[in-house]
C-alpha positions as MATLAB code, in Angstrom:
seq = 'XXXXXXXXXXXXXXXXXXXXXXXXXXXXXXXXXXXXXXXXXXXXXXXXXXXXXXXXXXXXXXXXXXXXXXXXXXXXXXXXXXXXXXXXXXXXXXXXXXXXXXXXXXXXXXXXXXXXXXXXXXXXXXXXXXXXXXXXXXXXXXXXXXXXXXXXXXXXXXXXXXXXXXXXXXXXXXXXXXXXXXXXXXXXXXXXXXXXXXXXXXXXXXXXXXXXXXXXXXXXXXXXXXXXXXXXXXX';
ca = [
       0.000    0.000    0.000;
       2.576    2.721    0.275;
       5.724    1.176   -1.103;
       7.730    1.598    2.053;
       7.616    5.305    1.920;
       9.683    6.950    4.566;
       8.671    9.040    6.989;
      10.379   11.622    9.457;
       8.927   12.014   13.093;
       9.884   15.095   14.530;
       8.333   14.782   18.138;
      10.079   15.549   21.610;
       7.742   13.799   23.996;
       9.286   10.308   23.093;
       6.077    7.913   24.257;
       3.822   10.098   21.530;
       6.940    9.205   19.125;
       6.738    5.981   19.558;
       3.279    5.439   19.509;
       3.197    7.255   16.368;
       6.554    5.006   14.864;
       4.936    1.679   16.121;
       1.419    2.741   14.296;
       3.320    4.163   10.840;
       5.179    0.725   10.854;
       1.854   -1.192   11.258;
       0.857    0.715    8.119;
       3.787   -0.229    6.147;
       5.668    3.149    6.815;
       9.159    3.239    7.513;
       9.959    5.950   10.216;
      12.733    7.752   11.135;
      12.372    9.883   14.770;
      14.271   13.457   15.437;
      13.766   14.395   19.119;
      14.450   17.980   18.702;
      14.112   21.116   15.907;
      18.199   21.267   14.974;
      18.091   17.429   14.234;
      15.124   17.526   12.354;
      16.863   19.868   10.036;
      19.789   17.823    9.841;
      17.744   14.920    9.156;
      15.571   16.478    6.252;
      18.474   17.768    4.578;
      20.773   14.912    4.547;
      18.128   12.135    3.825;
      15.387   11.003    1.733;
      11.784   11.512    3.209;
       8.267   11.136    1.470;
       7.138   12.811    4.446;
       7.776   14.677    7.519;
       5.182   14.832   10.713;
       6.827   18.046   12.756;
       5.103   18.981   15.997;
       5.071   22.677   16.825;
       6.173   22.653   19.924;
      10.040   21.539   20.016;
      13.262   21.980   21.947;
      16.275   23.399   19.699;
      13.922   25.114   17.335;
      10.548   25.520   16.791;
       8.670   23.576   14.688;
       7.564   26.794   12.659;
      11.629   27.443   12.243;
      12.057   23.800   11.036;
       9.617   24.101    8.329;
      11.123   27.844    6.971;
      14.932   25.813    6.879;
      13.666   22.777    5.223;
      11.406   25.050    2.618;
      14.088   27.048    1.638;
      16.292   23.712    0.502;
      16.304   23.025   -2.692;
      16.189   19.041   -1.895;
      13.480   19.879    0.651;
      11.145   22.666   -0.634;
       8.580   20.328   -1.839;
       8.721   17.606    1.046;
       5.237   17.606    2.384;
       4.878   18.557    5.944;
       2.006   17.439    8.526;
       2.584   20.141   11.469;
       1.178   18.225   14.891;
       0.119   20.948   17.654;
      -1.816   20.826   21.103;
      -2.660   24.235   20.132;
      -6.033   24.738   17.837;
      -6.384   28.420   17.568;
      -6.944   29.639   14.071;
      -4.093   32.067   14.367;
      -1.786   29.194   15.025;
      -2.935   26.899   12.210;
      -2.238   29.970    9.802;
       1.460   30.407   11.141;
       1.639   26.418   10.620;
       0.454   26.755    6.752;
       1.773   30.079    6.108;
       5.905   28.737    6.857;
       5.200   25.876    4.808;
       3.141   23.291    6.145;
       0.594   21.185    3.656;
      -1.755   19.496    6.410;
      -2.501   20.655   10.226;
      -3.515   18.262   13.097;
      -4.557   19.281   16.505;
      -3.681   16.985   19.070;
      -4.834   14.855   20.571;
      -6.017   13.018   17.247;
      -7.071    9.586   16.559;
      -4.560    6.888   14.702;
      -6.966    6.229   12.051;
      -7.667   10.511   11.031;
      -4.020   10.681   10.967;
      -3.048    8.000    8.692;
      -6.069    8.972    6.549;
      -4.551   12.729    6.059;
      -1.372   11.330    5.559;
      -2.150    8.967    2.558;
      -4.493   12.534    1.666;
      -0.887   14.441    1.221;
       0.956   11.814   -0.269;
      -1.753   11.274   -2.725;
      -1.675   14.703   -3.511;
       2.343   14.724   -3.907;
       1.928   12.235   -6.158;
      -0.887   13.587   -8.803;
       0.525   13.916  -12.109;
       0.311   17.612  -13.247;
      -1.059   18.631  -16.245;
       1.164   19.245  -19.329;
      -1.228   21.195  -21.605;
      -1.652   23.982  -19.116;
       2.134   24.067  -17.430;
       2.338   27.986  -17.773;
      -0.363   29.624  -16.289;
      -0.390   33.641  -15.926;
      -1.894   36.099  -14.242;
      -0.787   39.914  -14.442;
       2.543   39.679  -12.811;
       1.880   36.197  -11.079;
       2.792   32.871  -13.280;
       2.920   29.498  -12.512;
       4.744   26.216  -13.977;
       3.158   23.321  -13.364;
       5.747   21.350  -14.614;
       8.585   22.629  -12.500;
       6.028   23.485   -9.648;
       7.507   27.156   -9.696;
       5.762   30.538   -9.074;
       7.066   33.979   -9.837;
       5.379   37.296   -9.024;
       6.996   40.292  -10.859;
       9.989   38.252  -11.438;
      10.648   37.171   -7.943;
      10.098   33.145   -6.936;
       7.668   32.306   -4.156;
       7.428   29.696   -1.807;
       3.856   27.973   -2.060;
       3.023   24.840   -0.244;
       1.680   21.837   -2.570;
      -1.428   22.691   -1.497;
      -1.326   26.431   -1.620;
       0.343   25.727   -5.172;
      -2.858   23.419   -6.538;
      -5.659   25.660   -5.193;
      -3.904   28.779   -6.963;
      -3.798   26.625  -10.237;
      -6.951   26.035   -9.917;
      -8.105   29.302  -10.028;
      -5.794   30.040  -12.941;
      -7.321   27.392  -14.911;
     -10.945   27.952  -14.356;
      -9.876   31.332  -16.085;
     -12.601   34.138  -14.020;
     -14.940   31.279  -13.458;
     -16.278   31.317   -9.464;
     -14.971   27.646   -8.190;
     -16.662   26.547   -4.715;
     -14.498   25.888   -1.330;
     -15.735   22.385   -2.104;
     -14.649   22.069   -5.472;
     -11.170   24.000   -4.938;
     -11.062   20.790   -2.206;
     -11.356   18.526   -4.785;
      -9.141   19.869   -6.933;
      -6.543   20.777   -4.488;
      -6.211   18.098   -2.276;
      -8.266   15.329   -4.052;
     -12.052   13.499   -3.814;
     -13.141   12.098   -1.045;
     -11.023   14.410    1.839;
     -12.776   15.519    4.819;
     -11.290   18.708    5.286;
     -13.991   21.856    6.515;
     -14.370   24.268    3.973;
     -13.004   26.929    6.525;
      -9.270   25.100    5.787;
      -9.839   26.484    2.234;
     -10.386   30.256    3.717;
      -6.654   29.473    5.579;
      -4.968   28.535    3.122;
      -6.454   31.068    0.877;
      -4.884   33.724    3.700;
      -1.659   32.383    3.507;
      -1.704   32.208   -0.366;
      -2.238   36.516   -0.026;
       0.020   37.120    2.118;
       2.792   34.854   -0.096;
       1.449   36.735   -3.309;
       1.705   40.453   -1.099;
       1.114   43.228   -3.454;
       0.216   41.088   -6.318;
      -2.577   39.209   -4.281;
      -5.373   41.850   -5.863;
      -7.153   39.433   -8.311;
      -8.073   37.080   -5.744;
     -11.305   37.620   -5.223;
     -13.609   36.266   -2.774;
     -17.228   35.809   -3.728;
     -19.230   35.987    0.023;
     -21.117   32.948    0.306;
     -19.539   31.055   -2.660;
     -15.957   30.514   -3.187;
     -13.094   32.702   -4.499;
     -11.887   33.242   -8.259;
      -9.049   34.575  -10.202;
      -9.783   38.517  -12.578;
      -7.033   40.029  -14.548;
      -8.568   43.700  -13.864;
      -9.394   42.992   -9.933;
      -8.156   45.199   -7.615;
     -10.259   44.143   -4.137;
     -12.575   41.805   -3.084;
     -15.477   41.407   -4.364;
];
């Protein structure tokens, strides 16, 4: 089922860690455990992970550091990260999405939810991308979907796989008004039970990436959000 894919732990309290490395084995994971932020990065950079699971919360460095270091690798920028946290606040999941994370979980959380977001981001790492459309522009915003690159005015920005898919989306469906549930679907896949609010986060952190160029992202109240060349402001 998932091809021994490896995955990095990056948890201090060590009986959550193992719980976590004795369930991902049960699933046909192989693990790998950092106990602390400065090994984690030493551990991401130097070796090969499908995935990384980084709590929030660490000794060393904090898990929000972690993430920033291991985005701005070239080896690592695309690794997808599951951020773990005891802490639920909104404000916190947008820190957690907004340095780089693709998936938040709040702890405590059960086994099964977990390994169901997991093979959720993994699925979506692995989704072919579609060559017919690979440049896709917007004003001074343009994105390869081949080489998973965005610019704005020239200068490269750091999107999260997710962040990346639902701005493609919006690209693609060219002015059209796409849903929060179908910018799910088309982000992170059929079938994932994420709320719709997770769209309106990641949405945040996608404007604050894209700054000054962020003005033809528009929401539609009640809808769903979509992409004008002549937008200046929200609709």
């Amino acid at each position: 089922m998932s091809d021994e894919r490896h995955i990095l732990i990056v948890e201090d309290e060590k009986d959550l860690a193992d719980v976590l490395a004795y369930n991902l084995k049960r699933a046909g994971y192989r693990t790998t455990h950092a106990a602390d932020g400065r090994q984690a990065v030493d551990l991401a950079t130097s070796r090969n992970f499908d995935l990384i699971l980084l709590d929030l919360m660490l000794p060393g460095l904090a898990g929000t550091e972690v993430a920033t270091r291991i985005r701005t690798q070239p080896a690592t920028s695309h690794t997808p990260i599951i951020m773990l946290t005891a802490k639920g606040d909104e404000v916190d999941q947008l820190v957690g999405l907004t340095v780089g994370a693709d998936d938040y979980i709040t702890k405590p959380f059960s086994t099964k939810v977990l390994l169901a977001r997991i093979e959720a981001v993994l699925r979506r790492a692995a989704m072919p991308r579609d060559a017919s459309s690979k440049l896709l522009r917007i004003g001074a915003v343009e994105l390869n979907t081949e080489t998973h690159e965005a610019t704005a005015g020239g200068e490269l920005l750091k999107f999260t796989l997710t962040e990346f898919r639902l701005l493609a989306a919006l690209l693609q469906a060219k002015g059209r008004v796409l849903s929060r549930a179908a910018l799910i679907n088309k982000a992170m896949g059929p079938g994932i039970m994420v709320t719709e609010r997770t769209v309106d986060v990641h949405m945040t952190s996608v404007r604050k990436k894209l700054g000054d160029h962020a003005g033809f992202l528009l929401t539609v109240r009640g809808v769903g959000y979509r992409a004008a060349e002549d937008a200046t402001a929200e609709a």
